[in-house]
NURO-329360 format. One record per residue (C-alpha): residue number from 1; residue in three letters; x, y, z. Coordinates in steps of 0.1 Angstrom, whole numbers. Layout:
BEGIN
ATOM    n  res      X      Y      Z
ATOM  NUM  ALA      X      Y      Z
...
! end
This chain:
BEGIN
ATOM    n  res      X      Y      Z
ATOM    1  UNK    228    137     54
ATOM    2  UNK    229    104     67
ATOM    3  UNK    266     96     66
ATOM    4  UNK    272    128     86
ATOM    5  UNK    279    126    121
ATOM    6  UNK    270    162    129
ATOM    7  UNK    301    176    139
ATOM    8  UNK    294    215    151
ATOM    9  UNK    303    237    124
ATOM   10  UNK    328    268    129
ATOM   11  UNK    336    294    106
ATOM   12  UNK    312    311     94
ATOM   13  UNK    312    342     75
ATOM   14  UNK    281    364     68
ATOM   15  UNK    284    390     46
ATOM   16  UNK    256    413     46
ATOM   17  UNK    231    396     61
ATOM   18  UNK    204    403     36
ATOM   19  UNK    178    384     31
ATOM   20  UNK    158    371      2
ATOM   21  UNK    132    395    -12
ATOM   22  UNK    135    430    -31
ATOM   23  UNK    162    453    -24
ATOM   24  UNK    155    491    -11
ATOM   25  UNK    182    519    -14
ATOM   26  UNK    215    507      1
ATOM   27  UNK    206    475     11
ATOM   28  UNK    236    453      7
ATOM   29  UNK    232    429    -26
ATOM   30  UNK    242    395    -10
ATOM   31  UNK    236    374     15
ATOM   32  UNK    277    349     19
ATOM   33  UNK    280    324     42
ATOM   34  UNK    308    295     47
ATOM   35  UNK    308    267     71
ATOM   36  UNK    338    243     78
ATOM   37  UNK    340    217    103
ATOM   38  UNK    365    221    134
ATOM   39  UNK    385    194    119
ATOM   40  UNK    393    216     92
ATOM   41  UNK    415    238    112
ATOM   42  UNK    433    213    130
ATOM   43  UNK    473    216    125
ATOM   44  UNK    476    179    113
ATOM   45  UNK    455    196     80
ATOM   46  UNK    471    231     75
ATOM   47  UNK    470    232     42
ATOM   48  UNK    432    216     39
ATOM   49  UNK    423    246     57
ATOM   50  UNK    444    271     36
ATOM   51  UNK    426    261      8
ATOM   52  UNK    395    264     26
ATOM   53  UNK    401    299     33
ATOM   54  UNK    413    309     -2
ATOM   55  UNK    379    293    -16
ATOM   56  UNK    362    312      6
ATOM   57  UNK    377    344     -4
ATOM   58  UNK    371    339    -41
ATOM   59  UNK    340    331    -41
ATOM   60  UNK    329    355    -17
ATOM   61  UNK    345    381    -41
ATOM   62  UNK    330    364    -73
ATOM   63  UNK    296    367    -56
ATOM   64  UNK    301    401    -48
ATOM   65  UNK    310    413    -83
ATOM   66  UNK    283    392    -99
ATOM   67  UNK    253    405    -70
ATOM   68  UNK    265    440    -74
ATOM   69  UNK    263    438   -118
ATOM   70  UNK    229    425   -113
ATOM   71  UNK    219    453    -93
ATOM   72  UNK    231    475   -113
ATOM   73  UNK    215    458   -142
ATOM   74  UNK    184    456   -127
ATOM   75  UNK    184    492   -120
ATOM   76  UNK    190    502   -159
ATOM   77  UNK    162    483   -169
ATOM   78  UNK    139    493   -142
ATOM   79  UNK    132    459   -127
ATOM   80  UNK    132    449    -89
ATOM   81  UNK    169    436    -75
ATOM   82  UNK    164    403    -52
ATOM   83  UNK    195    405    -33
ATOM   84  UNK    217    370    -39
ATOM   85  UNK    228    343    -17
ATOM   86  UNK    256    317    -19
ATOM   87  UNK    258    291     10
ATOM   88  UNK    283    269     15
ATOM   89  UNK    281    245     41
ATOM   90  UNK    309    220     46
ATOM   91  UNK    310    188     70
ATOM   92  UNK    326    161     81
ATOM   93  UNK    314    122     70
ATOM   94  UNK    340    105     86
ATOM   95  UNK    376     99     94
ATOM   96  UNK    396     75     92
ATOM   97  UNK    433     71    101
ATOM   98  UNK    440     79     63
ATOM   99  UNK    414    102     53
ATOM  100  UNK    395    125     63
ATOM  101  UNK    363    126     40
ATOM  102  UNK    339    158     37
ATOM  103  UNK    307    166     22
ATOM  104  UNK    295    205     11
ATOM  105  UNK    261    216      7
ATOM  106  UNK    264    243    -20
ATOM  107  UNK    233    270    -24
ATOM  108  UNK    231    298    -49
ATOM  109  UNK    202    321    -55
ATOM  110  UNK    209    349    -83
ATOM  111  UNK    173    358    -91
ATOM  112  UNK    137    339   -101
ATOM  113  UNK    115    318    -82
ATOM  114  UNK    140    301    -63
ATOM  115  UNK    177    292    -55
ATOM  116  UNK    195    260    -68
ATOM  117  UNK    211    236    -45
ATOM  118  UNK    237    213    -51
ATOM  119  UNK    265    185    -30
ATOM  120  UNK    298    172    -35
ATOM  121  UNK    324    156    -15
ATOM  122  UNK    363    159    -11
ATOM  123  UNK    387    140      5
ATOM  124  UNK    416    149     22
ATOM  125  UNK    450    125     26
ATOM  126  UNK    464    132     58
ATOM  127  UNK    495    113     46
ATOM  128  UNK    499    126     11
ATOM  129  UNK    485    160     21
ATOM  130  UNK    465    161    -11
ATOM  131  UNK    428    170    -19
ATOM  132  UNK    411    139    -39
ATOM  133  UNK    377    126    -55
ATOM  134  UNK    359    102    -42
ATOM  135  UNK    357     87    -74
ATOM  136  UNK    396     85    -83
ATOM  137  UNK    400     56    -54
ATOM  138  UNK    377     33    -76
ATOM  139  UNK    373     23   -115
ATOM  140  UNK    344     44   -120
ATOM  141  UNK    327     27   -149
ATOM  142  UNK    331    -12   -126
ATOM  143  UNK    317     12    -96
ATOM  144  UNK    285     19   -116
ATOM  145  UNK    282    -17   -125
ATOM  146  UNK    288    -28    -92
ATOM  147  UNK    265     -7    -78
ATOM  148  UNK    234      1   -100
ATOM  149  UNK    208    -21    -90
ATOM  150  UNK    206    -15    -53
ATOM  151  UNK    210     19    -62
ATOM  152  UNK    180     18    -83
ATOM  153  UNK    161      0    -62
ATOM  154  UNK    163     23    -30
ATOM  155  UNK    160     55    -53
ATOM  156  UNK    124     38    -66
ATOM  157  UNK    120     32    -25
ATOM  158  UNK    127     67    -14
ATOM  159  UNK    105     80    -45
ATOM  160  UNK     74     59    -35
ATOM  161  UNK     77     73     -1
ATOM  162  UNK     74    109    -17
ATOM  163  UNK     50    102    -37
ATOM  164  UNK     26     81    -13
ATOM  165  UNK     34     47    -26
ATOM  166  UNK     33     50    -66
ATOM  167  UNK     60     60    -90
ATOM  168  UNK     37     84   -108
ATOM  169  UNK     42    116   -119
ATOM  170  UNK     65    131   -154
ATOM  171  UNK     85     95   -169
ATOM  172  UNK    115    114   -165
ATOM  173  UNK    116    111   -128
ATOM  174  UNK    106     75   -127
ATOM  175  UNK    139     66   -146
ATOM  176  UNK    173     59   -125
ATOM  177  UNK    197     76   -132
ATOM  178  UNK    238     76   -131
ATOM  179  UNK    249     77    -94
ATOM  180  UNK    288     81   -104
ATOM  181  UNK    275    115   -119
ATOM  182  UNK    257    124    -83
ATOM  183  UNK    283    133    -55
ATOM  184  UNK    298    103    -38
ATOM  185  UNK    304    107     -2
ATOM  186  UNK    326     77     15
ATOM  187  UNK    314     71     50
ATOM  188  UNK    327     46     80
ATOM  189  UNK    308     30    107
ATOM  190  UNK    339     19    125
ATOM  191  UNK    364     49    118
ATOM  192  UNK    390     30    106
ATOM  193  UNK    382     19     68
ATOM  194  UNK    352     28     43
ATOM  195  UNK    326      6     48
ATOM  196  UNK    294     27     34
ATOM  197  UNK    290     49     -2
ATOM  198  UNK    264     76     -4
ATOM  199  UNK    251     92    -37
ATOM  200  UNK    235    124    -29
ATOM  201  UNK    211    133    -54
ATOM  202  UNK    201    173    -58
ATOM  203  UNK    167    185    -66
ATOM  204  UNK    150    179   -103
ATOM  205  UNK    177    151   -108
ATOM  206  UNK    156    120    -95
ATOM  207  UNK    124    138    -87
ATOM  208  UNK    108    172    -89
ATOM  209  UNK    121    202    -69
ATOM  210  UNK     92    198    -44
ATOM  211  UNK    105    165    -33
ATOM  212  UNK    139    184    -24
ATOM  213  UNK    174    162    -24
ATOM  214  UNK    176    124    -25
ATOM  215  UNK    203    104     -7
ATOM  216  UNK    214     65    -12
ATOM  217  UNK    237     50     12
ATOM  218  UNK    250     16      2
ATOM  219  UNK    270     -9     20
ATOM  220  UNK    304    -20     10
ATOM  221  UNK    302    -55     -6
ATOM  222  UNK    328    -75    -15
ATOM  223  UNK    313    -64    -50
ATOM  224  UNK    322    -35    -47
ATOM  225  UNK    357    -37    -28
ATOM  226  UNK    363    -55    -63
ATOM  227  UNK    362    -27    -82
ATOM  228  UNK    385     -5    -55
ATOM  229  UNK    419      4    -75
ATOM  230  UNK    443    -16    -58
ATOM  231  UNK    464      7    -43
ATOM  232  UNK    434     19    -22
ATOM  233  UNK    420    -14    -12
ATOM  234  UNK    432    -18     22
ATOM  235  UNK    415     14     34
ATOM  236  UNK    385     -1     26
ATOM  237  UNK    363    -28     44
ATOM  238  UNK    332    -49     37
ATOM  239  UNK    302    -43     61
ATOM  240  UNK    290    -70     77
ATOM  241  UNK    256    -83     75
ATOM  242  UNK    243    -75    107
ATOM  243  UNK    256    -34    103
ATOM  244  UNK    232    -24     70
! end
């Protein structure tokens, strides 16, 4: 993603390494793995990484006791068990004095031709020592206003560069769509206050499966700082000019 900054990822859990493909006698019927970033475990956010650890344990049992009934029911019927796979893979965007805003990559695979793959984003008040949306630090509805035609017109970008420079293919994935319904990542380019939104789009939303995930970074306008509640406004900044 480009509002990451690629900080190494710790954590991880694999629980029965299986692999994709049909399952022989007493092969293990998932494949778990969770990723945090080392931020995560930092004492200033004990109880970010808590709940870290308790989401990782419940849906590492919830995949367990779903992989293991479709084995089972796989095996009554007589059809082929492909082991399953949930991947979640969380990183940091940025952090800021006030925040610390994170991203997740979230992959399931429980049978067919492929897996499904999906984002969202969290942030975490380091003073408040509260999990929040994204979305709950602006007026969402004024945010999609604010935001829609640039937004639209780097989706139709990024699709012409898929598609070798036309917008052709099924009308329902040359239409824009909602970004406040994608995940909204917050990003920084100074570490100190949001100056950059990204919309991260997942696969069959803006394009066929094929073309995989689509991601829209905006700057932050004065626009958009508008449309900021105002009891977050300070944490955020407009990006100059010369930065987009």
């Amino acid at each position: 993603m480009t509002l990451s900054h690629g900080r190494t990822l710790l954590g991880v859990l694999l629980l029965w390494p299986g692999v994709i493909g049909t399952a022989h006698a007493g092969q293990p019927p998932i494949r778990f793995s969770f990723t945090y970033p080392a931020q995560a475990q930092a004492h200033a956010h004990a109880q970010l990484w808590r709940w870290l650890r308790r989401e990782e344990a419940l849906m590492r049992d919830a995949g367990t006791a779903e992989a293991l009934a479709g084995r089972r029911e796989a095996a009554s019927s007589g059809h082929p068990f492909h082991p399953y796979e949930t991947v979640r893979r969380w990183k940091v965007i940025t952090e800021t004095p006030r925040f610390l805003s994170l991203s997740v990559e979230r992959y399931d695979y429980t049978g067919g031709a492929h897996g499904n793959t999906s984002y969202a984003s969290l942030l975490w008040d380091k003073i408040a020592k509260e999990r929040r949306t994204s979305l709950s630090l602006f007026d969402p509805h004024a945010l999609r206003a604010a935001v829609m035609p640039a937004f639209c017109r780097q989706l139709d970008a990024q699709r012409r560069h898929k598609r070798d420079g036309t917008l052709g293919g099924m009308a329902e994935f040359n239409r824009c769509i909602d970004p406040i319904k994608q995940a909204v990542l917050l990003g920084s380019s100074t570490g100190s206050r949001f100056n950059r939104i990204g919309f991260v789009v997942p696969p069959y939303q803006a394009g066929s499966y094929t073309e995989g995930m689509y991601e829209v970074t905006l700057p932050v306008t004065a626009t958009v700082l508008k449309v900021v509640k105002p009891r977050w406004r300070s944490y955020f900044a407009v990006m100059s000019p010369g930065k987009r």
